[in-house]
N, C-alpha and C positions, 0 to 999 in steps of 0.2 A: 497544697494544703488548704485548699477554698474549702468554704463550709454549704452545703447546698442547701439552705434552711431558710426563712422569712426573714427578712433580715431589713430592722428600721434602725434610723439614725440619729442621732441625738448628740446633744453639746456638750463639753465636759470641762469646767478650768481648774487645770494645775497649776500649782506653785513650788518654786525651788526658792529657796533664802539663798544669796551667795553675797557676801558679806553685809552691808546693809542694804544692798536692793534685793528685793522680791521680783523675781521674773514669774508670770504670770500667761499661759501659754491655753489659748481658748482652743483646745481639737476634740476631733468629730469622733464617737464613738459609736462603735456597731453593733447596735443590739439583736440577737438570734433570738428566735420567739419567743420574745418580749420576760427574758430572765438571763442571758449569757450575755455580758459588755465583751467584745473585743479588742484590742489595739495593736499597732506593729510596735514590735519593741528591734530598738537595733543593737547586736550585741560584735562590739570590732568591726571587720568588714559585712556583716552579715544581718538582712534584714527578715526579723522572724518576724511572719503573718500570724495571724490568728490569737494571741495571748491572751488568753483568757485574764478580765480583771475580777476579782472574788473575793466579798466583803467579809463571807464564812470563813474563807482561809487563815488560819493564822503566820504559814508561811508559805514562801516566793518557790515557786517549784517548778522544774525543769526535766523531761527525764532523759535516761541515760542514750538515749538513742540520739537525742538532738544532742548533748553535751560532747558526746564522741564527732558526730556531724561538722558540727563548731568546731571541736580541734580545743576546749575545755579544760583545764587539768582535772588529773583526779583527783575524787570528793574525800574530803578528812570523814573518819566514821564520827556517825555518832549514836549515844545513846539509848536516844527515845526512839519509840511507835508513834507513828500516825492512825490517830481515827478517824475514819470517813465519812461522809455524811449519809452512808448505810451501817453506818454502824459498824464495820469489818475493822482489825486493824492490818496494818502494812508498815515494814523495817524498811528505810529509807537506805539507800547505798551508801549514802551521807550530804554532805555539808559543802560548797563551793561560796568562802568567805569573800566577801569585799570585790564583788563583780563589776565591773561597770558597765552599766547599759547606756542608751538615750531611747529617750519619747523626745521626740520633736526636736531633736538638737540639744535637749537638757538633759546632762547627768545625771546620773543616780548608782551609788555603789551599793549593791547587797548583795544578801547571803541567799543564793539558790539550795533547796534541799533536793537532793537528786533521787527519783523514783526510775525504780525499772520501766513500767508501764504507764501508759497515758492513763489520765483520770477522768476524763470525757475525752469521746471519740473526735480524733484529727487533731486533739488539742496539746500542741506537743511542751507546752507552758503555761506559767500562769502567776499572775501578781496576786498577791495578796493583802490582809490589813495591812503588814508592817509597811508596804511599797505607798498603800494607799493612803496611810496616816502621815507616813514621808511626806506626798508631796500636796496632800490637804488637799486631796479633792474634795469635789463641790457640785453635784450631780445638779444640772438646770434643767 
Protein backbone atom coordinates (compact mmCIF):
# COMPACT_ATOMS: atom_id res chain seq x y z
CA UNK A 1 0.00 0.00 0.00
CA UNK A 2 2.98 2.63 -0.84
CA UNK A 3 1.65 5.81 -2.39
CA UNK A 4 3.69 6.53 -5.62
CA UNK A 5 3.17 10.38 -5.52
CA UNK A 6 5.78 13.46 -4.39
CA UNK A 7 6.02 13.01 -1.25
CA UNK A 8 7.92 15.82 1.28
CA UNK A 9 8.55 15.49 4.99
CA UNK A 10 7.67 17.43 7.81
CA UNK A 11 7.77 17.56 11.75
CA UNK A 12 4.69 17.04 13.71
CA UNK A 13 4.34 17.06 18.01
CA UNK A 14 1.80 15.00 19.62
CA UNK A 15 0.77 14.93 23.04
CA UNK A 16 -1.05 12.36 25.17
CA UNK A 17 -2.00 13.59 28.99
CA UNK A 18 -1.58 10.22 31.06
CA UNK A 19 -2.07 11.35 34.52
CA UNK A 20 -0.08 14.42 35.24
CA UNK A 21 2.64 14.03 32.79
CA UNK A 22 2.16 15.11 29.12
CA UNK A 23 4.23 12.80 26.77
CA UNK A 24 5.11 14.77 24.04
CA UNK A 25 6.19 12.68 20.91
CA UNK A 26 7.99 14.81 18.01
CA UNK A 27 7.39 12.29 14.47
CA UNK A 28 7.91 12.76 11.02
CA UNK A 29 4.91 13.19 8.85
CA UNK A 30 4.56 12.47 5.15
CA UNK A 31 3.23 15.00 3.12
CA UNK A 32 1.76 13.79 -0.72
CA UNK A 33 1.72 16.72 -2.96
CA UNK A 34 1.81 19.03 -0.65
CA UNK A 35 -2.09 18.54 0.82
CA UNK A 36 -2.36 14.63 2.21
CA UNK A 37 -0.27 14.16 5.77
CA UNK A 38 0.32 10.52 6.19
CA UNK A 39 1.29 8.36 9.35
CA UNK A 40 1.63 4.55 10.31
CA UNK A 41 -0.88 3.85 12.89
CA UNK A 42 -0.49 0.43 14.64
CA UNK A 43 -3.61 -1.26 15.36
CA UNK A 44 -2.91 -4.98 17.88
CA UNK A 45 -0.13 -6.77 15.99
CA UNK A 46 -0.52 -4.88 12.86
CA UNK A 47 1.16 -2.10 11.34
CA UNK A 48 -1.12 -0.02 8.94
CA UNK A 49 0.87 2.34 6.37
CA UNK A 50 -0.42 5.11 4.76
CA UNK A 51 -3.30 6.82 7.25
CA UNK A 52 -4.27 9.45 6.11
CA UNK A 53 -4.43 12.57 8.88
CA UNK A 54 -7.64 14.89 7.92
CA UNK A 55 -8.32 18.21 9.61
CA UNK A 56 -11.93 18.16 7.31
CA UNK A 57 -12.84 14.88 8.76
CA UNK A 58 -15.10 15.00 11.50
CA UNK A 59 -14.61 11.34 12.19
CA UNK A 60 -11.78 8.27 12.36
CA UNK A 61 -12.55 6.03 9.36
CA UNK A 62 -11.67 2.75 8.46
CA UNK A 63 -13.08 0.72 5.78
CA UNK A 64 -14.48 -2.51 5.80
CA UNK A 65 -11.97 -4.29 3.82
CA UNK A 66 -9.01 -3.51 6.25
CA UNK A 67 -11.45 -4.00 9.38
CA UNK A 68 -11.99 -7.66 8.10
CA UNK A 69 -8.03 -7.84 7.25
CA UNK A 70 -7.33 -6.89 10.87
CA UNK A 71 -9.63 -9.65 12.14
CA UNK A 72 -11.85 -6.13 13.73
CA UNK A 73 -15.32 -6.91 15.37
CA UNK A 74 -18.24 -5.95 13.70
CA UNK A 75 -19.48 -2.31 13.61
CA UNK A 76 -22.71 -1.26 15.85
CA UNK A 77 -25.14 0.44 13.10
CA UNK A 78 -25.50 3.76 13.15
CA UNK A 79 -27.74 6.46 12.29
CA UNK A 80 -26.38 9.09 10.33
CA UNK A 81 -24.95 9.74 6.50
CA UNK A 82 -21.73 11.00 5.83
CA UNK A 83 -21.13 13.94 3.51
CA UNK A 84 -18.19 14.07 1.37
CA UNK A 85 -16.27 16.67 0.47
CA UNK A 86 -18.02 16.43 -3.22
CA UNK A 87 -20.88 16.80 -1.86
CA UNK A 88 -22.27 12.97 -2.34
CA UNK A 89 -23.63 11.39 0.71
CA UNK A 90 -22.61 7.81 1.94
CA UNK A 91 -24.43 5.26 4.86
CA UNK A 92 -21.43 4.11 6.92
CA UNK A 93 -21.60 0.20 7.82
CA UNK A 94 -21.22 1.55 11.30
CA UNK A 95 -19.46 2.38 14.36
CA UNK A 96 -16.28 0.33 15.94
CA UNK A 97 -16.35 2.02 19.78
CA UNK A 98 -13.33 2.41 21.95
CA UNK A 99 -10.29 1.00 19.53
CA UNK A 100 -7.07 1.13 20.57
CA UNK A 101 -4.37 2.10 18.30
CA UNK A 102 -0.69 3.51 18.86
CA UNK A 103 1.31 6.37 16.92
CA UNK A 104 4.68 5.84 18.24
CA UNK A 105 4.05 3.69 21.18
CA UNK A 106 1.20 6.14 22.62
CA UNK A 107 -2.22 5.09 22.95
CA UNK A 108 -5.14 6.28 21.74
CA UNK A 109 -8.79 4.71 22.14
CA UNK A 110 -11.48 5.76 19.48
CA UNK A 111 -14.28 5.23 17.46
CA UNK A 112 -13.54 4.07 13.74
CA UNK A 113 -16.78 4.76 11.42
CA UNK A 114 -16.51 1.97 9.05
CA UNK A 115 -17.12 2.64 5.19
CA UNK A 116 -17.43 -0.06 2.41
CA UNK A 117 -15.06 1.94 0.04
CA UNK A 118 -11.87 3.77 0.35
CA UNK A 119 -12.11 7.60 0.24
CA UNK A 120 -8.88 8.44 -1.53
CA UNK A 121 -7.23 5.88 -3.52
CA UNK A 122 -4.72 3.28 -1.49
CA UNK A 123 -6.05 5.06 1.45
CA UNK A 124 -7.40 2.27 3.35
CA UNK A 125 -7.83 4.87 6.86
CA UNK A 126 -7.89 7.91 8.13
CA UNK A 127 -7.74 10.10 11.49
CA UNK A 128 -9.69 12.65 11.82
CA UNK A 129 -10.49 16.14 13.96
CA UNK A 130 -11.78 14.09 16.94
CA UNK A 131 -7.91 11.87 16.73
CA UNK A 132 -6.34 15.23 16.05
CA UNK A 133 -7.95 17.43 18.72
CA UNK A 134 -7.16 14.20 21.08
CA UNK A 135 -3.77 14.40 20.82
CA UNK A 136 -3.15 18.45 20.14
CA UNK A 137 -1.32 18.48 17.39
CA UNK A 138 0.91 21.20 16.50
CA UNK A 139 1.81 21.23 12.79
CA UNK A 140 5.79 22.95 12.62
Amino acid sequence: MKLEKTQNVSKTTIEKQVGSLVLKVRTTVITIDNHMAIIQVQIGNNTIENVLLNGGFRVNIITNELRLRLGLPNPKATPCNLKMADQTTTKPLGLIKDLKIYVHGIPYIITFTILQNSVVDSIYSMLGKPWLKDVKVVHD
